[in-house]
C-alpha positions in Angstrom: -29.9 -4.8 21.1 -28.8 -3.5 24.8 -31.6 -1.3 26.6 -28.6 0.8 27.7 -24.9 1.5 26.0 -22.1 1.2 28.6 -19.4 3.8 28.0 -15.3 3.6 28.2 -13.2 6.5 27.2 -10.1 6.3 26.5 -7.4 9.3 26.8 -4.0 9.5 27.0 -1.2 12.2 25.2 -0.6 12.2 21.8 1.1 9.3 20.2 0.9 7.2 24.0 -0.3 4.2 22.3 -4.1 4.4 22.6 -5.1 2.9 19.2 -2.8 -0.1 20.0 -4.9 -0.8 23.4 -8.1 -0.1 21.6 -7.2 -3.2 18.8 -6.4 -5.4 22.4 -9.5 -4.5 23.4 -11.7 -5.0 20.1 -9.6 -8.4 19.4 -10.6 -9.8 23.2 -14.1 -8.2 22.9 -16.7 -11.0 23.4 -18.5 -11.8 19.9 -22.3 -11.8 21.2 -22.0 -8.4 22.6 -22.2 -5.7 20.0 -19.2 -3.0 20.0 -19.2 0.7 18.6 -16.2 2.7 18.6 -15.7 6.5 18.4 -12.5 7.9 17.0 -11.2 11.3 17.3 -8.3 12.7 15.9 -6.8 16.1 16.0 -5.3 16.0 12.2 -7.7 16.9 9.3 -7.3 13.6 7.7 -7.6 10.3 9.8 -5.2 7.5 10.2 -6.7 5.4 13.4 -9.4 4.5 12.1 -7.7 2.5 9.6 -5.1 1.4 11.9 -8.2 0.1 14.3 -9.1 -3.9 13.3 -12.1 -6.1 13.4 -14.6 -7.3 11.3 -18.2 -5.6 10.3 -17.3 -3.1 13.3 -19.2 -0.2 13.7 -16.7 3.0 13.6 -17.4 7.1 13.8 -14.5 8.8 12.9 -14.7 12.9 13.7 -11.1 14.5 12.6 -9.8 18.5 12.7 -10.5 18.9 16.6 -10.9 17.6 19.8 -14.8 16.2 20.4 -14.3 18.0 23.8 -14.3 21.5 22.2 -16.4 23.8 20.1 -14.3 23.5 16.9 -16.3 19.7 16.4 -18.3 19.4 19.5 -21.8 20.0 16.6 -19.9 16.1 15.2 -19.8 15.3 18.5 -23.2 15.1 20.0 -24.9 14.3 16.6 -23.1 11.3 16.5 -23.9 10.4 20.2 -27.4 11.1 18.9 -27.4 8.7 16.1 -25.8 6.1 17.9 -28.2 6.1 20.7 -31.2 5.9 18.5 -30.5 3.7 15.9 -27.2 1.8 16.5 -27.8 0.8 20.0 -24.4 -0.8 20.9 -23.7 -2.8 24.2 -20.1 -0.8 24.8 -19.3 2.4 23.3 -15.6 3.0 23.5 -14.6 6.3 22.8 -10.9 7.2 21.6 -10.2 10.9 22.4 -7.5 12.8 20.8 -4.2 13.3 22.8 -4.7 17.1 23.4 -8.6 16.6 24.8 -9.6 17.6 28.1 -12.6 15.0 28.9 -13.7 16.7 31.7 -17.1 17.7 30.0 -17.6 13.8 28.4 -19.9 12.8 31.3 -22.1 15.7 30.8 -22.4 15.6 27.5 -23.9 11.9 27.9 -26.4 12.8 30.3 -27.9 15.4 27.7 -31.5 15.4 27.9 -31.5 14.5 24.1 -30.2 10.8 25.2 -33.2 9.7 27.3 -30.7 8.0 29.7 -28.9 5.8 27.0 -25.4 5.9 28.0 -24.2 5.1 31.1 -20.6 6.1 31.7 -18.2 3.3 32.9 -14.4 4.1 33.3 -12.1 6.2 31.7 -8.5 5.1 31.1 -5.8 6.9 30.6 -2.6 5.6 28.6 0.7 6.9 29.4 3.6 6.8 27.1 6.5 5.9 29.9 9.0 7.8 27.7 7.3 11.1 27.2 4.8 11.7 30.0 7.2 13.6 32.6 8.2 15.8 30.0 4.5 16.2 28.3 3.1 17.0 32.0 5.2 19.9 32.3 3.8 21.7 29.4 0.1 20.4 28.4 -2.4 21.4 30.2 -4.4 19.0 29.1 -2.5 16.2 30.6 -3.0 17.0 34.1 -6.5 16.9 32.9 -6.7 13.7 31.6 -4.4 12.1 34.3 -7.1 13.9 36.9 -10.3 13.0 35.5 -9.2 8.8 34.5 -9.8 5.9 36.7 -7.0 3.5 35.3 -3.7 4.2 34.1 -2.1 2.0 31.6 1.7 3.1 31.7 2.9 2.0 28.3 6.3 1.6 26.7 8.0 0.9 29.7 10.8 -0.5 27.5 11.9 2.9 27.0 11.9 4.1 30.5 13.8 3.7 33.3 12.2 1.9 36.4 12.8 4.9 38.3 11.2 7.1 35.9 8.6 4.9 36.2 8.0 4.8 39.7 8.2 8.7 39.4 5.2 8.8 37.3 3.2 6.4 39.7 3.8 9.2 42.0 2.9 12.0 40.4 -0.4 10.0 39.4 -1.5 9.6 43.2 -1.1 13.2 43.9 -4.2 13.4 41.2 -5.7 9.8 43.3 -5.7 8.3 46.3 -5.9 4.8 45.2 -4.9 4.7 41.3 -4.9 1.6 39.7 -1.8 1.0 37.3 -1.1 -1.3 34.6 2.3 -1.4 33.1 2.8 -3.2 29.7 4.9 -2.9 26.5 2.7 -2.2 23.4 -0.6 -1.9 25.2 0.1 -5.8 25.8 -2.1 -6.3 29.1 -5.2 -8.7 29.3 -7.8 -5.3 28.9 -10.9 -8.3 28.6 -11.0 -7.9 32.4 -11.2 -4.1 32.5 -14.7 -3.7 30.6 -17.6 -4.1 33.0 -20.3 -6.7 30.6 -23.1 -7.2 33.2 -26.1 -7.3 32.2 -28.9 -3.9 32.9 -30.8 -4.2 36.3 -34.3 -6.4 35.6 -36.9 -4.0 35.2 -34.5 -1.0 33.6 -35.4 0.2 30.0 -34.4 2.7 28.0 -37.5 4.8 26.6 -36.2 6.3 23.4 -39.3 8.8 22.7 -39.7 10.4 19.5 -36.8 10.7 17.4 -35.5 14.4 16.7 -35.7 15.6 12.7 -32.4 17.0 11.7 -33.5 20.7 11.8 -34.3 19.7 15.6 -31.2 18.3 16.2 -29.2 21.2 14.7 -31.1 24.0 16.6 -30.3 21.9 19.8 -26.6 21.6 19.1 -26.8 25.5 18.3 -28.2 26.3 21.6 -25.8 24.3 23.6 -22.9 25.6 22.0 -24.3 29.0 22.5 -24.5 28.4 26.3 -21.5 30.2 27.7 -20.7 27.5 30.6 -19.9 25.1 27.9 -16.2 24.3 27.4 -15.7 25.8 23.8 -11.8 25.7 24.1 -9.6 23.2 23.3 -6.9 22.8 26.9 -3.7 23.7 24.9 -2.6 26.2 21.8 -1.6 23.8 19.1 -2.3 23.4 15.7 -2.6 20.7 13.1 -1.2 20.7 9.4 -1.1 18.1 6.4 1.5 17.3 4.0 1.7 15.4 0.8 4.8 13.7 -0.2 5.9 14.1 -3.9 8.1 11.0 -3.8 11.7 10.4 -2.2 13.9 8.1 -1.0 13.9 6.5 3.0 17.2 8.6 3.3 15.4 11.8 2.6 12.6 10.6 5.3 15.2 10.1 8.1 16.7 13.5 7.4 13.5 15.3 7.4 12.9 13.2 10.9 16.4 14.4 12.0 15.5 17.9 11.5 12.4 18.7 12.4 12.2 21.6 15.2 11.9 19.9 18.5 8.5 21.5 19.7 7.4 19.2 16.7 4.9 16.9 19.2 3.4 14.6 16.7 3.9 13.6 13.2 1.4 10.2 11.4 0.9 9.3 8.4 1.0 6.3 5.5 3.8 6.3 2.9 4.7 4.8 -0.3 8.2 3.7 0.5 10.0 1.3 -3.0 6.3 0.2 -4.0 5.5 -0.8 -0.8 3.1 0.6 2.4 4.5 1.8 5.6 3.2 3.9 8.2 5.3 6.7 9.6 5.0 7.4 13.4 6.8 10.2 15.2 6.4 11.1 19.0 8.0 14.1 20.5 11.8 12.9 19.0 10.9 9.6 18.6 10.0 8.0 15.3 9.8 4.2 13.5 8.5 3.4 9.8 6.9 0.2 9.9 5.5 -1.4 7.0 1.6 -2.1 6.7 -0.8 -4.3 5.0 -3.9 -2.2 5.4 -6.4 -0.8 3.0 -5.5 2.6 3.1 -7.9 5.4 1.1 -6.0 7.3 -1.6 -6.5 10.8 0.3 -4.4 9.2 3.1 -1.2 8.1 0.6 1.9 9.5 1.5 0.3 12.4 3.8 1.4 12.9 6.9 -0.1 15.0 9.8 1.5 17.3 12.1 0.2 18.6 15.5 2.8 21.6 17.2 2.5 25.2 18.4 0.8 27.5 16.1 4.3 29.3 16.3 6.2 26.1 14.7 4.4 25.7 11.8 6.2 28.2 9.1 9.5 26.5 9.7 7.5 23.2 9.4 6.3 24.3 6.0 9.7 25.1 5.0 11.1 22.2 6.1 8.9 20.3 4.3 9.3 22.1 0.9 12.9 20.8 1.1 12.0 17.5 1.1 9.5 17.5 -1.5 6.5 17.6 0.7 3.8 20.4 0.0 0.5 21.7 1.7 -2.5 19.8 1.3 -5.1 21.4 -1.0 -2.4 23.3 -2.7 -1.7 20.2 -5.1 -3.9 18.4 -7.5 -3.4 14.8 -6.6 -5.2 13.6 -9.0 -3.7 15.1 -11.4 -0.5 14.2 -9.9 -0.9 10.8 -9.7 -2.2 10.9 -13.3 1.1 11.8 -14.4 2.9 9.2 -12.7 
């Protein structure tokens, strides 16, 4: 086990590609360095995390907010907690959801509670080469992330314009005066070179001290979140919602995708399609349904997750009644699935 746990985060805007870059960087990982991973994900139910491959790897999921505000910060640092006592990983790559602003992230590893475990590396920022211009102008929280990253992996360049492009670089460097891009299709770059595997300085150690009990740890959390210079909310107004799908044809799943209310920013999920598995991804407009061969839980089976404006979501809803879709937690799946 590593004295110290190096730390990447990775940010980007919803639905910019930032699970595919985390797979390149878990399938080029070196095999005797020992890897954690950290998802977060906006939706209530999770879809990453299954998405995210490699064998016997450690992975903390934390779903229904962004890490960086109140609403799951209490996940948050108990998680950082347990990893730096007992996991004790050499990287620690952390996957923030597309509406966090990470400003905070480097504080909140240099907690006193950490005793100096995590040392914070780089943090890069994927950009979706189709999307970003048009996502800058309304989130604040991607000013944030393009302002507080390092790197910038400019993704999906197939579906942009090299002039579009080039106007992103330059609207990057107004945040930097010296950024340093990759462009790639897919995430498809060789990210081994990025991660910094060096080894501690001779003569560092990390002194863990005595562990915290879990009423310890809770009353900490408690008073930090209570502190009212800590970033308690999340950069933009947007909500998440979950649907279940009752069944249909892929002709009913392209309509619903043709008429779902442009402020609609992100739509995921798994769906039972004829029998067979396929995963349902929509980006601001943009949407493919490719099929999988993943283990998938049950709770994630023909659900799909929504993030828009709080204002959106009644016409969502409705929407979604139309095409057999209701609610989550106002059917009994069980039951449902029972009777099929």
């Amino acid at each position: 086990m590593a004295d110290f746990t190096d730390v990447y985060l990775v940010t980007g805007f919803l639905g910019s590609g930032k699970t595919t870059f985390l797979n390149r960087l878990i399938r080029q990982f070196p095999r005797d360095r020992k890897l954690m991973i950290l998802m977060n994900e906006f939706g209530e139910i999770g879809v990453d995390g299954t998405l995210v491959a490699g064998e016997d790897l450690d992975i903390l999921e934390i779903s229904k907010g962004s890490i960086f505000c109140a609403c799951v910060k209490t996940d948050f640092i108990k998680g950082l907690y347990e990893i730096a006592q007992k996991i004790k990983p050499d990287i620690l790559l952390i996957e923030s959801t597309g509406v966090a602003n990470p400003v905070d992230l480097k504080k909140d590893l240099n907690l006193p509670i950490f005793k100096g475990r995590f040392q914070f590396k780089e943090q890069f920022c994927i950009i979706d080469a189709a999307n970003f211009l048009d996502a800058f102008q309304v989130y604040a929280s991607v000013e944030k992330q393009i302002s507080s990253s390092t790197i910038f992996i400019i993704n999906k360049i197939d579906l942009a314009s090299r002039e579009r492009v080039e106007e992103i670089k330059n609207l990057v460097k107004k945040y930097h005066p010296d950024p340093h891009f990759y462009e790639a299709t897919y995430a498809d770059i060789n990210v081994a070179e990025l991660l910094s595997l060096e080894q501690p300085l001779e003569g560092a150690r990390y002194e863990p001290g005595r562990p915290m009990s879990e009423e310890e740890l809770e009353r900490y959390v408690e008073e930090l979140l209570s502190d009212i210079h800590e970033s308690l909310t999340p950069p933009d107004l947007l909500m998440s919602a979950s649907f279940f799908w009752k069944g249909g044809t892929p002709s009913d799943l392209r309509e619903m995708t043709a008429r779902l209310p442009r402020e609609v920013l992100r739509v995921k999920g798994f769906v039972q399609i004829e029998g067979r598995l396929h995963l349902y991804n929509y980006v601001m407009g943009q949407c493919t349904i490719e099929m999988q061969d993943v283990p998938v839980k049950e709770n994630q089976i023909n659900v799909l997750v929504f993030i828009a404006p709080p204002q959106i979501m009644p016409a969502v809803e409705k929407l979604m009644g139309d095409f057999n879709f209701v609610k989550t937690g106002e059917i009994n799946r069980q039951e449902f699935f029972q009777k099929r």
